[in-house]
N, C-alpha and C positions, 0 to 999 in steps of 0.2 A: 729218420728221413726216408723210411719206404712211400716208392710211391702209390699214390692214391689208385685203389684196381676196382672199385666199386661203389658207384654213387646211388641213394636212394632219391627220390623228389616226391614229397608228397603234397598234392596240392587237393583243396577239396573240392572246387567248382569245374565240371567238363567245358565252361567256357573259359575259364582263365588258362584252363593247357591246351585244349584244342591245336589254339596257336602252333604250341611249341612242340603237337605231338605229329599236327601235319607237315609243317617246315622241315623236322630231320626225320620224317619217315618212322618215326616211334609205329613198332608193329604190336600188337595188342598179343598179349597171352591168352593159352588156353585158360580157363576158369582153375585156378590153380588154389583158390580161398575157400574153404566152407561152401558150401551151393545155397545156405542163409544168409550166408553176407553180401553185402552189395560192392563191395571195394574192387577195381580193376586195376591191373597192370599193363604196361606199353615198357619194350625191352628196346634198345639199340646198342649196338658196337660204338665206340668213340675211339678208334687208334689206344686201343689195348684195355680202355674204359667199359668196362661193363656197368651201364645208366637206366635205372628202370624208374617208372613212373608211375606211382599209384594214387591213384583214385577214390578220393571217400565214396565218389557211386552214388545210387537214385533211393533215396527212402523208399521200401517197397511198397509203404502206407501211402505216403504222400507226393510220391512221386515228384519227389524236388530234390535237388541235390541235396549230399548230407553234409551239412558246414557245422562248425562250433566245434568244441572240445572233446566230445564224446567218441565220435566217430573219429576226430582226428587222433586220439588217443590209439583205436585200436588197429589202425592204419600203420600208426607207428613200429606198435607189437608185431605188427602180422609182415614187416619191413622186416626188422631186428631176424625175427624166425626163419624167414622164407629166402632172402636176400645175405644177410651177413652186411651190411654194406661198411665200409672205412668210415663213409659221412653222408650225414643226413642232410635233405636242405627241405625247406618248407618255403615252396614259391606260393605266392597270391593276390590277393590286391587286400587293403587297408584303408583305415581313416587316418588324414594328417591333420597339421595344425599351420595353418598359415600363419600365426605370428611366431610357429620356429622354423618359419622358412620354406615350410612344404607351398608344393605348388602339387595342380592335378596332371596327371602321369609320370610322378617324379619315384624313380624304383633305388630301396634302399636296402642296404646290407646289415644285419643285425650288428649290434656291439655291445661288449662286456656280460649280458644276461638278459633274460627272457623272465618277465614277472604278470601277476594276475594284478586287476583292479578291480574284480569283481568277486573272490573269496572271502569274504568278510565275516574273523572269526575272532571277538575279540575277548580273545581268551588267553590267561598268559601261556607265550611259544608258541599257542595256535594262528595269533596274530601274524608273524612270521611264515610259518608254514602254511597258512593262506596264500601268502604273495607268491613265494617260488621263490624265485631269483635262481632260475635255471641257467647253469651257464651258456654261453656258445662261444666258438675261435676267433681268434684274433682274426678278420680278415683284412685289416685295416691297407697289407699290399694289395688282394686284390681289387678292392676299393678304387684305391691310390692310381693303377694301371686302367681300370675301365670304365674310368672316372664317374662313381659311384658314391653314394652318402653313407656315411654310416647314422646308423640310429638306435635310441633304445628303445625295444619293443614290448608295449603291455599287452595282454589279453584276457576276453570278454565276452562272454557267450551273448550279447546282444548288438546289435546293428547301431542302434543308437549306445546315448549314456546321459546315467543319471548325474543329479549335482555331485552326489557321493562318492560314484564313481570317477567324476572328474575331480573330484579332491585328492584322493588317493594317486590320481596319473598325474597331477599336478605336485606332488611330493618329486618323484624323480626328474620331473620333466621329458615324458618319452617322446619321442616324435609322431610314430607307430601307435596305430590302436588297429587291433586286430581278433581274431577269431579261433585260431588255433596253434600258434605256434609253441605257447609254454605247453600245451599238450602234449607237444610232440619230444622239446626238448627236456623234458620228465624223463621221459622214456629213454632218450639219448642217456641222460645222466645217470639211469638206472645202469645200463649197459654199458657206459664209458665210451663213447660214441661219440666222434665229434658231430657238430650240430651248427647252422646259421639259416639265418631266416631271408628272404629275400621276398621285399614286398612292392608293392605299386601301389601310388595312393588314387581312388576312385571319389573320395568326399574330405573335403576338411570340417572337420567339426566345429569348430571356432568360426563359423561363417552363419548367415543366416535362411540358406536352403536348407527344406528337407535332406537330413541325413538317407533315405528310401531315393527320392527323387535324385539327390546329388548320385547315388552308389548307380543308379539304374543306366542314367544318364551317360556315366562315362566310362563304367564297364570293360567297354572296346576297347578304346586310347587305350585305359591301364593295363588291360591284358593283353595288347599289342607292346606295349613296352616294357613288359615284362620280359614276353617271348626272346624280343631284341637282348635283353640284357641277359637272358638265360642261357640264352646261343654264348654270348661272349663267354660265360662262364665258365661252360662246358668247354670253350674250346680252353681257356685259360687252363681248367685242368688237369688237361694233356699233358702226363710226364713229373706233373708236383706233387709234391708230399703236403700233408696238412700243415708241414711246420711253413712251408712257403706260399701261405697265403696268406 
C-alpha cells in the first residue's frame, strides 16, 4: 500500500499533450536522451508526485510526429531507465465503435489487458504471442470516482483497419482501437510496472466517414478531453497507492 511517488505519461502526438503540458505548467527538460533521439520530457511537482511527460518527438526524416509502436516502445524503455516510475500511463486519443457505445470525445480507462490486432503469426504459440494480452490495473475505483469508462484496448500500427484486422478486434470485443499502448505495456510487464491506458476517442470506426477525415476533424475536442480527464487523474493520485485505484 506504498504510496504512488512517481508517474510516467507517455503520450506520442505534441498536440494531444500540449493541452495538458500548458495547463499545469509541465517545464520541459534539459535534452536528457541520446542527442539521436527525438523523444522529450516535461517534469512537474504534484504535492509529493513527481510526473513526467514524454514525448515520442518529431521524425527527424519526416518531420511529423512519431506515433505507432516503435517509437512508443522505446519511450517506454527510455521511461523505465531514466525515471524509475511506480506507474506508467499512456494518454491519447483512439478509434471507438459506436455500436459499443462510444461516442466522439468520450475518454476511457484501460481494463483487464492490452492486445495487438495486427500481429498476425499463425503459427502454433506464435499465434498467442502475437496478440499480447499485456496486462494493466485494476482501475475500475478510479473510473467509478471520475466517472469514466473502462475499456478493452487493441493495438495497431495503422490509422485505419482491414477486415482482418477487424475480425480479430471483434473476437474480444475492445472498445479501444489505438496505436501504441500494448507497446508500451510490454515494457511495463517486462519490468513489473504497473501500467493503464487512458484514451479519447477522435473517429468511430463502425461509421461511414473517413477514418483520416473523422481523426483530423476532431483531434481538438478529444485532446481537450483528455487534458480534463488527465487533470482529474493526477489530482486523484495524490497520496494513493496502486492498490487504491
Amino acid at each position: 500500500m506504498k504510496p504512488i511517488e512517481r508517474v510516467v505519461i507517455i503520450m506520442a502526438m505534441k498536440q494531444e499533450a500540449q493541452p495538458l503540458i500548458e495547463e499545469y505548467s509541465f517545464h520541459k527538460l534539459p535534452k536528457i536522451f541520446d542527442v539521436e533521439l527525438p523523444m522529450e520530457a516535461y517534469h512537474i511537482d504534484k504535492e509529493g508526485i513527481d510526473i513526467t511527460i514524454i514525448l515520442n518527438g518529431r521524425d527527424r526524416d519526416f518531420q511529423l510526429d512519431s506515433v505507432a509502436t516503435q517509437p512508443a516502445t522505446l519511450a517506454a524503455f527510455l521511461a523505465v531507465q531514466h525515471f524509475k516510475p511506480d506507474l506508467i500511463i499512456n494518454a491519447g486519443t483512439a478509434g471507438g465503435f459506436a455500436q459499443r457505445g462510444s461516442e466522439i470525445g468520450d475518454v476511457y480507462v484501460s481494463n483487464r489487458y492490452i492486445r495487438y490486432h495486427d500481429r498476425r503469426i499463425p503459427l502454433p504459440g506464435f499465434d498467442k504471442y502475437g496478440m499480447g494480452n499485456y496486462p494493466c490495473i485494476n482501475a475500475s475505483k478510479l473510473a467509478n470516482v471520475l466517472d469514466m469508462k473502462l475499456a478493452n484496448v487493441s493495438t495497431g500500427n495503422s490509422l485505419d483497419i482491414t477486415p482482418t484486422d477487424l475480425a480479430i478486434i471483434n473476437i474480444e470485443t475492445p472498445v479501444v482501437k489505438e496505436m501504441e499502448a500494448a507497446a508500451i505495456a510490454w515494457i511495463a510487464h517486462l519490468y513489473h510496472i504497473p501500467f493503464m491506458a487512458v484514451k479519447s476517442i477522435t473517429d468511430l470506426i463502425d461509421n461511414d466517414q473517413a477514418v483520416e477525415e473523422e481523426f483530423i476533424e476532431n483531434l481538438a475536442i478529444a485532446s481537450n478531453n483528455l487534458k480534463k480527464k488527465m487533470f482529474s487523474i493526477i489530482d486523484y493520485l495524490v497520496g494513493k497507492s496502486i492498490e487504491e485505484l
